[in-house]
TITIMI-155501 format. One record per residue: z negated, x, y negated of N, C-alpha, C, O in turn; residue in three letters; residue number from 1. Coordinates in steps of 0.001 Angstrom, whole numbers, plus 524288, in hexadecimal, padded with zeros to 5 digits. Layout:
BEGIN
((Z; X; Y); (Z; X; Y); (Z; X; Y); (Z; X; Y); "Ala"; NUM),
...
This chain:
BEGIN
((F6398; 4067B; DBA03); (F65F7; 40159; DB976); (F63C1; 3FEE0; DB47C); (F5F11; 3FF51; DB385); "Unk"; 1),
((F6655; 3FCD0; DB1F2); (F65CD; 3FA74; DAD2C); (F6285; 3F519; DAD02); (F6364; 3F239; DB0C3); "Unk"; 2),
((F5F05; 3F352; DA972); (F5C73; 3ED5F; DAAAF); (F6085; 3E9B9; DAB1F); (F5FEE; 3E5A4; DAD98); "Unk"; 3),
((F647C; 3EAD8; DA8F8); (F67F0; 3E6F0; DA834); (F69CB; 3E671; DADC6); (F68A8; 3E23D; DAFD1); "Unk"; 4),
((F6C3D; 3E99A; DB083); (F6EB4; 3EA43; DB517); (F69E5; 3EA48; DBA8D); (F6B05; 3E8FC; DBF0B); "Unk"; 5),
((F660B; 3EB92; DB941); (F609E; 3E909; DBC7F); (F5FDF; 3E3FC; DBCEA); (F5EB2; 3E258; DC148); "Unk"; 6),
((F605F; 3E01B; DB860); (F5F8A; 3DB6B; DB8AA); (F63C0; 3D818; DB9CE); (F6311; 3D3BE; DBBBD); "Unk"; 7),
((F6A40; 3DACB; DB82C); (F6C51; 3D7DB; DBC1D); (F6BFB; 3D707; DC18F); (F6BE0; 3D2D2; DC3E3); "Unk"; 8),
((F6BC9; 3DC7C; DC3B4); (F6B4C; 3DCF0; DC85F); (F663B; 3D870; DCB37); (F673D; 3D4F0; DCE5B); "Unk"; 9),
((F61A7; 3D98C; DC969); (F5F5A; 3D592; DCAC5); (F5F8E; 3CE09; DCA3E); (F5D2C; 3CAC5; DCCD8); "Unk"; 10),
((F633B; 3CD63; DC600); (F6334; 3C8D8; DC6A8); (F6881; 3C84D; DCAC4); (F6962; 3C3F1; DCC98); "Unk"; 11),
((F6B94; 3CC39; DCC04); (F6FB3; 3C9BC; DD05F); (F6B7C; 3C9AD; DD4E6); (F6BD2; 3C614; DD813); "Unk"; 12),
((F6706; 3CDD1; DD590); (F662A; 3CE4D; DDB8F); (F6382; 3C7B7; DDBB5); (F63CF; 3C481; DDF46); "Unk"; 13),
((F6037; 3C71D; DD50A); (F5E00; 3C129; DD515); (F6148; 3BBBE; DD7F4); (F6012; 3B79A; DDA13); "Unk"; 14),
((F6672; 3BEDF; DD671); (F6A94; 3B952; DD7BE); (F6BD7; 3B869; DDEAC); (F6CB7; 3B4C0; DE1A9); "Unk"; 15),
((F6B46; 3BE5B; DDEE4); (F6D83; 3BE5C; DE574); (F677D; 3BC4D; DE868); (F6850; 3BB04; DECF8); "Unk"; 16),
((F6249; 3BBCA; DE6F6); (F5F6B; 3BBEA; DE984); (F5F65; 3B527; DE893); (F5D06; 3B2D7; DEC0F); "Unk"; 17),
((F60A2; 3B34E; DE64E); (F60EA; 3AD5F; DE52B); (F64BC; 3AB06; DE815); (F63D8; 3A667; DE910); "Unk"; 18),
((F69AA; 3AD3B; DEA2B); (F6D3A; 3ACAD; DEB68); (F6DD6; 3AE3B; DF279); (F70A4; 3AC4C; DF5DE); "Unk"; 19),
((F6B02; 3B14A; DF298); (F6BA8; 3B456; DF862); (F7049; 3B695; DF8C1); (F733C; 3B4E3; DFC26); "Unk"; 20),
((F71CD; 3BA4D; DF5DD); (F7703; 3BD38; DF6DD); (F7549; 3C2CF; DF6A1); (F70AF; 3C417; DF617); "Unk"; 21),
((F77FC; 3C50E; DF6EE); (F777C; 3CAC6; DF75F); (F7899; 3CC82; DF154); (F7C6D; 3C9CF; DF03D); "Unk"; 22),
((F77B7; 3CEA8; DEE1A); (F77EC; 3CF7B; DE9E6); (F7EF9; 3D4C6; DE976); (F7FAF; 3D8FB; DEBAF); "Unk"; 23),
((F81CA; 3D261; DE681); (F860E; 3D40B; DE6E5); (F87C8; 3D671; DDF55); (F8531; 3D5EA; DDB51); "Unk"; 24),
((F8C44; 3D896; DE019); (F8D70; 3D8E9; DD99B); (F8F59; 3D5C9; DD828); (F90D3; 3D704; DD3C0); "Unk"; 25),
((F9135; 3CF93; DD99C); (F9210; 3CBD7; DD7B9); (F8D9E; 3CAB4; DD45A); (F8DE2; 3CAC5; DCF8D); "Unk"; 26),
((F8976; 3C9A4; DD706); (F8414; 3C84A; DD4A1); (F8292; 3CC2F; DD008); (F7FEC; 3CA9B; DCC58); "Unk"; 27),
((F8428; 3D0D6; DD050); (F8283; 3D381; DCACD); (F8544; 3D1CA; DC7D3); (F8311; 3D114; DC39C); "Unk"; 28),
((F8A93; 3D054; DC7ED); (F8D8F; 3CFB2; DC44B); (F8ADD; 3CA13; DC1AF); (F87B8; 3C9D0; DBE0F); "Unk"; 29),
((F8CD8; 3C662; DC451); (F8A32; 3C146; DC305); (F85D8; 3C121; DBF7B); (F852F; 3BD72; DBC76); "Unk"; 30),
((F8248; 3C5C1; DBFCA); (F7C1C; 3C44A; DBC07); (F7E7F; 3C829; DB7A4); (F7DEA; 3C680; DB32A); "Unk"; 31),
((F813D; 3CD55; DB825); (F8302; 3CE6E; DB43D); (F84E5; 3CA5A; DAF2E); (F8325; 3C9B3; DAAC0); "Unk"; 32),
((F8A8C; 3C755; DB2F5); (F8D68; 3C3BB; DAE0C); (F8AEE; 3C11C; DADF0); (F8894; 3C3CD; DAAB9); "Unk"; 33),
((F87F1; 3BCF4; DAE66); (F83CE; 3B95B; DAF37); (F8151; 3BAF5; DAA67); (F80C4; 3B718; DA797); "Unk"; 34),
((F7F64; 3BF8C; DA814); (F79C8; 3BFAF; DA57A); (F7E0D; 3C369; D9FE9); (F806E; 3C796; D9FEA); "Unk"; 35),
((F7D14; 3BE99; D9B4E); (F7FC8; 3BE51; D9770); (F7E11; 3C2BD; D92FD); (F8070; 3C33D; D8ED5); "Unk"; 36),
((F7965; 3C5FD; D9492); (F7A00; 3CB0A; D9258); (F79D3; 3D061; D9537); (F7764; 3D3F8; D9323); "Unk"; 37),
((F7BCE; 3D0FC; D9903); (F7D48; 3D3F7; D9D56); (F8065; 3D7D0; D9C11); (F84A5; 3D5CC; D9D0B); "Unk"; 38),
((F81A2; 3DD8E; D99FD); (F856F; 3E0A9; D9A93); (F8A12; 3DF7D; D9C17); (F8DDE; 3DF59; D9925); "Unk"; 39),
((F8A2C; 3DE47; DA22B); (F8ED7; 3DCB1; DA43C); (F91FF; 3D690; DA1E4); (F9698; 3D577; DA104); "Unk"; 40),
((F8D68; 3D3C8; DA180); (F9185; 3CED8; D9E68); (F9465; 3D186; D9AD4); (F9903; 3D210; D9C10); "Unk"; 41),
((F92C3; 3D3D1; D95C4); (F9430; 3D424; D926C); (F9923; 3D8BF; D92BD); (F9CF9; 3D977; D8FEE); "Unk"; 42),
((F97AC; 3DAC1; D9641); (F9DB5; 3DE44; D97A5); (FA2D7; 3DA66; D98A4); (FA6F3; 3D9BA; D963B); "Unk"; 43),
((FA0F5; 3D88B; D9C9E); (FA427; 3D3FA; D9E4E); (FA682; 3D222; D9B99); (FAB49; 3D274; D9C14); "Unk"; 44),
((FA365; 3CE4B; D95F6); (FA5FA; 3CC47; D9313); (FA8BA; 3CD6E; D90F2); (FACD9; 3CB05; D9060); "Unk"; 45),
((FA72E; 3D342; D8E0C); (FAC07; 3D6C3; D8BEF); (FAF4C; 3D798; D8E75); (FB2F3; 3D9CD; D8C3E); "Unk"; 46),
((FAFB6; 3D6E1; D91FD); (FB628; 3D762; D9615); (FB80B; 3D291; D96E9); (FBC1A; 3D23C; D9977); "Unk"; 47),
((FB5E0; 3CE6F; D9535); (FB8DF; 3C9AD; D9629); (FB895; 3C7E0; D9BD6); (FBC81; 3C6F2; D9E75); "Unk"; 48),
((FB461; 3C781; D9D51); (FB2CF; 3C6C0; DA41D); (FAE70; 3C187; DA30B); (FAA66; 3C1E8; DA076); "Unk"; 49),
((FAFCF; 3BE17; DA4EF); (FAC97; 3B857; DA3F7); (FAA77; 3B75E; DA71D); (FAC54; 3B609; DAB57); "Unk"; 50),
((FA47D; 3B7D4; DA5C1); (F9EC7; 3B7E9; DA98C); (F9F81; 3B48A; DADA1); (F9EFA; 3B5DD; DB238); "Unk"; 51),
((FA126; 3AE8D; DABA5); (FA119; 3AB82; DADFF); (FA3BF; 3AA1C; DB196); (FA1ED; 3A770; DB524); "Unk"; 52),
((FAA87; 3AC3C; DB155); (FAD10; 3ACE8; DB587); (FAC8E; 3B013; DB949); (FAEB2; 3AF4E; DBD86); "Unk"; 53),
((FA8AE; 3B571; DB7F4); (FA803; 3B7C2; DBBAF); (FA454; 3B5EC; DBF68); (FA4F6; 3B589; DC428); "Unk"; 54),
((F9F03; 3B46F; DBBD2); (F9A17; 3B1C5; DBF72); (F9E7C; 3ADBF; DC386); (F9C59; 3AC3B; DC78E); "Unk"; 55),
((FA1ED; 3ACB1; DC317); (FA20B; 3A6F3; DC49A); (FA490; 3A9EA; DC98C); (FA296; 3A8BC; DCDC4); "Unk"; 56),
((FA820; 3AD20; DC99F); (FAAAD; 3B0A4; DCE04); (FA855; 3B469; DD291); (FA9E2; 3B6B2; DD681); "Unk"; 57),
((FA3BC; 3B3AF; DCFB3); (FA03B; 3B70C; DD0C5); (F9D57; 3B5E6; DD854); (F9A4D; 3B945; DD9ED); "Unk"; 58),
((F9E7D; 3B1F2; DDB73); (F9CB0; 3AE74; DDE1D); (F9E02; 3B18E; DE240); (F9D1C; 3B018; DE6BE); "Unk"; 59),
């Protein structure tokens, strides 16, 4: 596993443990687009996929 993909992972499990949820792939996604030098943002962007509408759907 990659640091990059280690530390997302840990900041979703960070989010679910703040949250009391079960840690889901919503939550990976979320810290993915969330974190503005991320692999995945930047894929994203190149596809024309807007962080912010997704975070916001994301619920």
């Amino acid at each position: 596993m990659s640091v990059e993909a280690r530390g997302a992972l840990q900041a979703a499990q960070r989010t679910v443990c703040r949250t009391g949820t079960v840690l889901r792939t919503q939550h990976l996604l979320y810290v993915l687009i969330t974190d503005p030098g991320s692999r995945a943002r930047r894929i994203l962007n190149e596809l024309g996929v807007n962080a912010g509408e997704v975070s916001a759907n994301s619920d």
